[in-house]
GUGUTI-835237 format. One record per residue (C-alpha): residue number from 1; residue in one letter; x, y, z. Coordinates in Angstrom, 3 decimals. Example, Ala and Ser with C-alpha at 12.3 -4.5 7.8 and 13.67 -1.06 7.14 Angstrom:
<atoms>
{atom 1; a; {12.300; -4.500; 7.800}}
{atom 2; s; {13.670; -1.060; 7.140}}
</atoms>
This chain:
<atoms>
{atom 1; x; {97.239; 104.723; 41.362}}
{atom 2; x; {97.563; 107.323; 38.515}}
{atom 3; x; {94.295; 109.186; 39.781}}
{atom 4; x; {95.652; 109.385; 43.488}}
{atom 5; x; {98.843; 110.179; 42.294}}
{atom 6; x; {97.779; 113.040; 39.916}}
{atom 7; x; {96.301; 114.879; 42.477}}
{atom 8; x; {98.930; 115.543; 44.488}}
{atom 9; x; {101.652; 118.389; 44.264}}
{atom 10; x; {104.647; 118.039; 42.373}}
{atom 11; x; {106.724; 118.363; 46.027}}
{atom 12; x; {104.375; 115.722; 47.325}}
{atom 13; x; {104.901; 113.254; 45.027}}
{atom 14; x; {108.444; 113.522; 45.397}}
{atom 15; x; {108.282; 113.527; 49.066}}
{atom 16; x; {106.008; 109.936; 48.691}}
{atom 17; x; {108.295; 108.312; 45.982}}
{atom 18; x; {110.981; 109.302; 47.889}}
{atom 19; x; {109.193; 107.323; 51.208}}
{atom 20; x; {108.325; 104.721; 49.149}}
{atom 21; x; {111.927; 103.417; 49.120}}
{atom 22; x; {112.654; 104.763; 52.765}}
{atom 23; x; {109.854; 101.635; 53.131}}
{atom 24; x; {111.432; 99.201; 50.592}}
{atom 25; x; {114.902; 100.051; 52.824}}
{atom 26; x; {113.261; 99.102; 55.843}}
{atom 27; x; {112.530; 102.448; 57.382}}
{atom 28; x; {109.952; 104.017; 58.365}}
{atom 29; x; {107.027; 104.259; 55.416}}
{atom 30; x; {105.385; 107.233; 54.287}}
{atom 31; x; {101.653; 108.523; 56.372}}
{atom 32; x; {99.375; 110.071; 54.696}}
{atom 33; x; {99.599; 113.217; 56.932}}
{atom 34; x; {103.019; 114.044; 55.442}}
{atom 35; x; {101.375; 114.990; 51.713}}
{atom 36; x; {99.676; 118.192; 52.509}}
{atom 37; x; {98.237; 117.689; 49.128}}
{atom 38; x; {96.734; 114.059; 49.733}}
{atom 39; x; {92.852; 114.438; 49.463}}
{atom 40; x; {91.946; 110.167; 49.111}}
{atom 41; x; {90.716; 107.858; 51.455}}
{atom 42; x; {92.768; 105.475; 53.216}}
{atom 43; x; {92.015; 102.630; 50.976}}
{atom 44; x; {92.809; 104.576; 47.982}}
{atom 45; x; {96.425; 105.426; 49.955}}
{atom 46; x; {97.243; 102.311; 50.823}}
{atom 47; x; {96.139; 101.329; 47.152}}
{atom 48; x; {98.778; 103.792; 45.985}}
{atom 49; x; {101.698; 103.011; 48.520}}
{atom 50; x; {100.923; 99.371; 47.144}}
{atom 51; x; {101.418; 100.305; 43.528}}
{atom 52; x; {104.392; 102.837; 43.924}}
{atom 53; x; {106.045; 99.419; 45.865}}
{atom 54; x; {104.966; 97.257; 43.329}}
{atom 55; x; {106.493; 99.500; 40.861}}
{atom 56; x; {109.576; 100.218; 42.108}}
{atom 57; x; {110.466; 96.434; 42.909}}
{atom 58; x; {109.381; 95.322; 39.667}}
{atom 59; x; {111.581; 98.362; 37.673}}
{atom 60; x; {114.604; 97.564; 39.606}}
{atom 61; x; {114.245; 93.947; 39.892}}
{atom 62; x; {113.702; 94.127; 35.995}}
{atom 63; x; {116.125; 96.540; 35.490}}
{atom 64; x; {113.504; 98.152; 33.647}}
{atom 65; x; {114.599; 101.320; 30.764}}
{atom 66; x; {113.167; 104.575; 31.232}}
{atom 67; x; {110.876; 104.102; 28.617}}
{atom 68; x; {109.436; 100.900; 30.327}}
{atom 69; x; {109.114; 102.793; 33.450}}
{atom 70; x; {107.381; 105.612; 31.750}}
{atom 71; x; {104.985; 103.404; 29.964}}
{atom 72; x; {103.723; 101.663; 33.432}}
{atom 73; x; {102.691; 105.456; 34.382}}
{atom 74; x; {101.059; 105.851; 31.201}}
{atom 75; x; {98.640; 108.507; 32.109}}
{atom 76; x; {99.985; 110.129; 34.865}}
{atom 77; x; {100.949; 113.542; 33.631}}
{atom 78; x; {104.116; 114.309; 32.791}}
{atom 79; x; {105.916; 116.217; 35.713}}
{atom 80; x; {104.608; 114.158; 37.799}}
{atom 81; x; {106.358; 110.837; 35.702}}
{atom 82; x; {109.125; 112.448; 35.242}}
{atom 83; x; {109.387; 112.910; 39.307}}
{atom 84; x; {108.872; 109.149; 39.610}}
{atom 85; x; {111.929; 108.433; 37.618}}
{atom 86; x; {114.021; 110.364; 38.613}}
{atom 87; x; {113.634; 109.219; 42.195}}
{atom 88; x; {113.445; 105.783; 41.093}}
{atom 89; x; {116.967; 105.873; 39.344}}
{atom 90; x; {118.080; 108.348; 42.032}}
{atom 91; x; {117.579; 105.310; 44.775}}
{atom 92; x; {118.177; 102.396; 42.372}}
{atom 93; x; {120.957; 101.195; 44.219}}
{atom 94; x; {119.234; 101.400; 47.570}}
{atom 95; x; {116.192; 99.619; 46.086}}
{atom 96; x; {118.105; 97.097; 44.546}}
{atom 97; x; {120.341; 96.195; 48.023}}
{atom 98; x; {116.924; 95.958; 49.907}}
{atom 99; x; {115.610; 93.685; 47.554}}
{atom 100; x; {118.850; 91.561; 47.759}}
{atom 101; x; {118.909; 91.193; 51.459}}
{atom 102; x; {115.360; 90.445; 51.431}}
{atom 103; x; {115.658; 87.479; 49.142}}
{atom 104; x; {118.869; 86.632; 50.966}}
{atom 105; x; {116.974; 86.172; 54.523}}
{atom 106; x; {115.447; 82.928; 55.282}}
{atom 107; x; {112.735; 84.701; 56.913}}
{atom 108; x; {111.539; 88.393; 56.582}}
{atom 109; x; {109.852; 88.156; 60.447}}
{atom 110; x; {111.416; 87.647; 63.694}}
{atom 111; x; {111.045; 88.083; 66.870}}
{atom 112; x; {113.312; 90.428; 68.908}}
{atom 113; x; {111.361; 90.462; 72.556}}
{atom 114; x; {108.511; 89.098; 74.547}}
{atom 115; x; {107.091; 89.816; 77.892}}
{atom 116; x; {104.304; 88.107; 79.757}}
{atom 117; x; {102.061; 88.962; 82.489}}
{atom 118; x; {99.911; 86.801; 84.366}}
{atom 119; x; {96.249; 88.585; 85.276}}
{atom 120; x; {93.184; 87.872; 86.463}}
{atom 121; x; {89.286; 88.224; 84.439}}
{atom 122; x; {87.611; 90.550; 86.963}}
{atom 123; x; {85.359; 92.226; 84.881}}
{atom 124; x; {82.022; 91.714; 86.822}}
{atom 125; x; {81.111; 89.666; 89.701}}
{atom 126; x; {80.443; 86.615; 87.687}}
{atom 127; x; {83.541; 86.412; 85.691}}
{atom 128; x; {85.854; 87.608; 88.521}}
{atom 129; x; {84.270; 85.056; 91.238}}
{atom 130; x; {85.499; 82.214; 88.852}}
{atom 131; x; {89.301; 83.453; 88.712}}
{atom 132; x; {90.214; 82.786; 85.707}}
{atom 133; x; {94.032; 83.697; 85.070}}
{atom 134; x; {94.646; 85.107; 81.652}}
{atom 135; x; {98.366; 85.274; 79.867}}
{atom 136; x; {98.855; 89.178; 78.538}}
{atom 137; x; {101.970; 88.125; 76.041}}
{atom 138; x; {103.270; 90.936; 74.065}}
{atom 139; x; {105.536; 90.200; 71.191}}
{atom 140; x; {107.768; 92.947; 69.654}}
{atom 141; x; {108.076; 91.551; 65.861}}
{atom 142; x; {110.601; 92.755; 63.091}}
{atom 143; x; {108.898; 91.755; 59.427}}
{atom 144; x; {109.652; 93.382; 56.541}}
{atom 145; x; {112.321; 95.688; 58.396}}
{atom 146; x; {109.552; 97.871; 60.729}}
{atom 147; x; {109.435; 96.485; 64.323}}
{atom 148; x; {106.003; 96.165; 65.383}}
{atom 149; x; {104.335; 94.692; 68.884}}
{atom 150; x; {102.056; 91.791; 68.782}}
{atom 151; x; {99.743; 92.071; 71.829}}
{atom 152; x; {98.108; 88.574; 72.811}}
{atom 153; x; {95.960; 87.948; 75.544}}
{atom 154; x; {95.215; 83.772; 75.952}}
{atom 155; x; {93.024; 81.494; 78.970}}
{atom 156; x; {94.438; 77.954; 79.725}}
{atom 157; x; {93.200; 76.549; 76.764}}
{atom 158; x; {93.982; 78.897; 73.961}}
{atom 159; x; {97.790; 78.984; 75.833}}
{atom 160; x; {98.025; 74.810; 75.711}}
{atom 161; x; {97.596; 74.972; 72.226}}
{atom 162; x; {99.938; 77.513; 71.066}}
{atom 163; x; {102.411; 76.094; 72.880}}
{atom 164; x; {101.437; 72.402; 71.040}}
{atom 165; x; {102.158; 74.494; 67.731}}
{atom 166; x; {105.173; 76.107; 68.870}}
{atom 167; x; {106.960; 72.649; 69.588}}
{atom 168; x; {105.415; 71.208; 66.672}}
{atom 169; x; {107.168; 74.512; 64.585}}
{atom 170; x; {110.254; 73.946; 66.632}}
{atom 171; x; {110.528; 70.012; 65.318}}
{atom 172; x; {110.106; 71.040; 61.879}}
{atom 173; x; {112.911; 73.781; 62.310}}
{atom 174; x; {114.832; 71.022; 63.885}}
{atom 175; x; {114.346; 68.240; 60.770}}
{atom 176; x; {115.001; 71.172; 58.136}}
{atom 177; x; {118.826; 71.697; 59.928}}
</atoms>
C-alpha cells in the first residue's frame, strides 16, 4: 500500500482517503480514473483501496492515537501521512457510525427488486428446434451499502434447485424467529 500510495499527488491522496470513507459510509467508492496521478495496475488499486479500508476500520474501531496511526504508515512519506490523518480524524465520526450500523444489521445484503423473463435458447438450429425455455432473473442487491444487479440466467433444472434452497433458507429463517 505505501508504494501505491507514495506515488500519487498530495491532492490525490486526499481525494482517495477522502473516498475511502465515502465507501465505508456506503456511498459510492473511489475509481481509479478519479487520481490523475494513479499510475498502478488494478490489482495493485484494489490492493490499496483494501488497505486504506482496513486501516481506517481498524484506527477507528481501535480508537487508535495518532502515533499508532502514524506508525501503521511507517514509510509512507510524511505529507502524504500526515494527509491520511488528518482525513481519518476529520471523518472519525462518520467512520465510526458506519461501522456501528454495520455491526448493528443482521445482514449487510438484501435484496430490494427482482424481475424475470421467460425466453427461449435459439441460438442455432439445433438448440432452438429443442425449445428449451430459459429464466433471465435479474436481482438488484444492496450489500455493503452499494446496490448492485445480479443477472441470472437458469434451464428447468438449475431453476428446481434454487428454488429447493430457497425454501430450505426460508425454514431456517423461520426456526431462527
Amino acid at each position: 500500500m505505501v508504494a501505491v500510495l507514495s506515488r500519487l499527488s498530495a491532492a490525490d491522496c486526499q481525494r482517495l482517503c477522502h473516498g475511502v470513507v465515502d465507501a465505508l459510509c456506503g456511498r459510492q467508492p473511489p475509481r481509479r480514473s478519479d487520481c490523475s496521478s494513479a499510475t498502478c495496475s488494478p490489482e495493485e488499486w484494489l490492493e490499496l483501496l483494501d488497505s486504506l479500508t482496513a486501516l481506517f476500520r481498524l484506527a477507528v474501531g481501535n480508537d487508535s492515537s495518532d502515533e499508532e496511526v502514524l506508525a501503521g504508515l511507517s514509510g509512507l512519506g510524511g505529507s502524504h501521512a500526515d494527509v491520511v490523518l488528518s482525513v481519518l480524524r476529520s471523518r472519525q465520526l462518520e467512520v465510526r457510525r458506519a461501522l456501528l450500523l454495520r455491526t448493528d444489521s443482521i445482514s449487510s445484503t438484501a435484496l430490494h427488486d427482482f424481475d424475470w423473463q421467460l425466453k427461449l435458447a435459439l441460438s442455432s438450429d439445433k438448440i432452438s428446434s429443442l425449445q428449451t425455455p430459459l429464466l433471465h432473473l435479474s436481482l438488484d442487491v444492496r450489500e455493503d451499502g452499494v446496490q448492485r444487479s445480479v443477472h441470472l440466467e437458469m434451464d428447468r433444472d438449475e431453476l428446481s434447485a434454487l428454488i429447493s434452497s430457497l425454501e430450505a433458507a426460508n425454514k431456517v429463517v423461520l426456526q431462527l424467529k
